[in-house]
Steps between C-alpha positions, in 0.01 A plus 500: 500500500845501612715190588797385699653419122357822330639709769830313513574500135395884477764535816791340303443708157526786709853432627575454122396127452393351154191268492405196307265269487516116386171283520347752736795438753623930590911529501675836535873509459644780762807669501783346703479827744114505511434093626541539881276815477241295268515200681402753811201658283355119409506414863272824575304450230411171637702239336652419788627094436882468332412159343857432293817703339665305260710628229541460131782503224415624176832411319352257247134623512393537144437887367570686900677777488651689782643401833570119565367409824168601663378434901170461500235544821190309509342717739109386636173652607352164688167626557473579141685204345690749246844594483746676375885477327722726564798487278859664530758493240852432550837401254727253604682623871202736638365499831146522666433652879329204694181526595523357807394778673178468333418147514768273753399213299684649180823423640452158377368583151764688444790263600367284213529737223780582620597147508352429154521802314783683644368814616601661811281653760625796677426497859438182543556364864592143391582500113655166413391180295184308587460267230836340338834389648757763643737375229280566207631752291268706337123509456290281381199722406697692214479364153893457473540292784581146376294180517620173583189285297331182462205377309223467754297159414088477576260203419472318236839568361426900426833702557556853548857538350632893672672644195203453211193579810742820525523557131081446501410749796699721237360470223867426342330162463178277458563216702421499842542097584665192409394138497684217628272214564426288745405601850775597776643137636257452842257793379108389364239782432194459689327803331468610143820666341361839471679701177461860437386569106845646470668233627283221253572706210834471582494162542298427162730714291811272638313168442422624160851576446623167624273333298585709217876397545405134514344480176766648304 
């Protein structure tokens, strides 16, 4: 029987979309000149809620290949729960029409990736920054922007240290945590310190090390 997300996808593959599927979640990346007229077929099809447009940089994403950005529409059907992505592809200085004209509320979605990922939205009534300072200089979204860090401190003296949980979420490294013992000065746990079997297999291997280096 056909669906609101059956008949949307089918819509966008026939204005030269590509589908894909990831843990039963439907995307179709659209040509730049087909999204206004997709975005137009989902809403007759009967996904008619723009949840979120957000954008993402591919620059250090391991094994992609193409175009560096994407601008991606999380598009709804509320009476069915489901939804679909719609993606659009863009290098580094490419533009988007709004669609504003489709959904008013978009106008604010789209101020923030264009205030975090740099993407400009052509027609826009009111494109400017929603999220960071006037004086910020760039975008803090894309992969080269650079981080001002510190170690961020939890319970019982567990310490996530930016640089190795970035290395980790990598795979450029094993370590995901540090230990400093001790609790945070004015901090006691009330609950059980709950550690992920990643985490305590980190934390075994460095105790074993330590240990290891003590003995010698």
């Amino acid at each position: 029987m056909p669906t609101p997300l059956k008949e949307g996808a089918a819509a966008l593959e026939a204005l030269g979309g590509t589908r894909g599927e990831f843990l039963d979640m439907i995307s179709v990346t659209l040509p730049k000149a087909a999204l206004i007229d997709g975005l137009k077929a989902l809403r007759e099809a009967g996904l008619e809620m723009l949840t979120d447009i957000h954008g993402m940089d591919y620059l250090t994403y391991p094994g992609h290949h193409g175009k560096r950005f994407a601008v991606i529409y999380n598009v709804h059907d509320v009476a069915a729960t489901s939804r679909l992505f719609v993606r659009v592809e863009l290098d580094d200085g490419e533009s988007l029409p709004t669609s504003t004209g489709l959904w008013p509320g978009a106008a604010f979605l789209e101020r923030e990736t264009f205030d975090m990922i740099g993407v400009e939205f052509d027609g826009h009534p009111d494109l400017r920054k929603i999220l960071t300072p006037e004086d910020l200089d760039g975008h803090p979204h894309r992969k080269d922007f650079p981080l001002g860090e510190t170690p961020t401190l939890f319970n019982e003296g567990r310490f996530l240290d930016p640089a190795t949980f970035r290395a980790g979420l990598t795979g450029r490294d094993e370590g995901l945590t540090g230990w400093k013992g001790g609790t945070r000065h004015g901090t006691v746990a009330t609950q059980p310190t709950l550690i992920d079997p990643m985490m305590a297999r980190s934390l075994k291997r460095e105790a074993e090390r330590q240990e290891g280096e003590g003995e010698e």
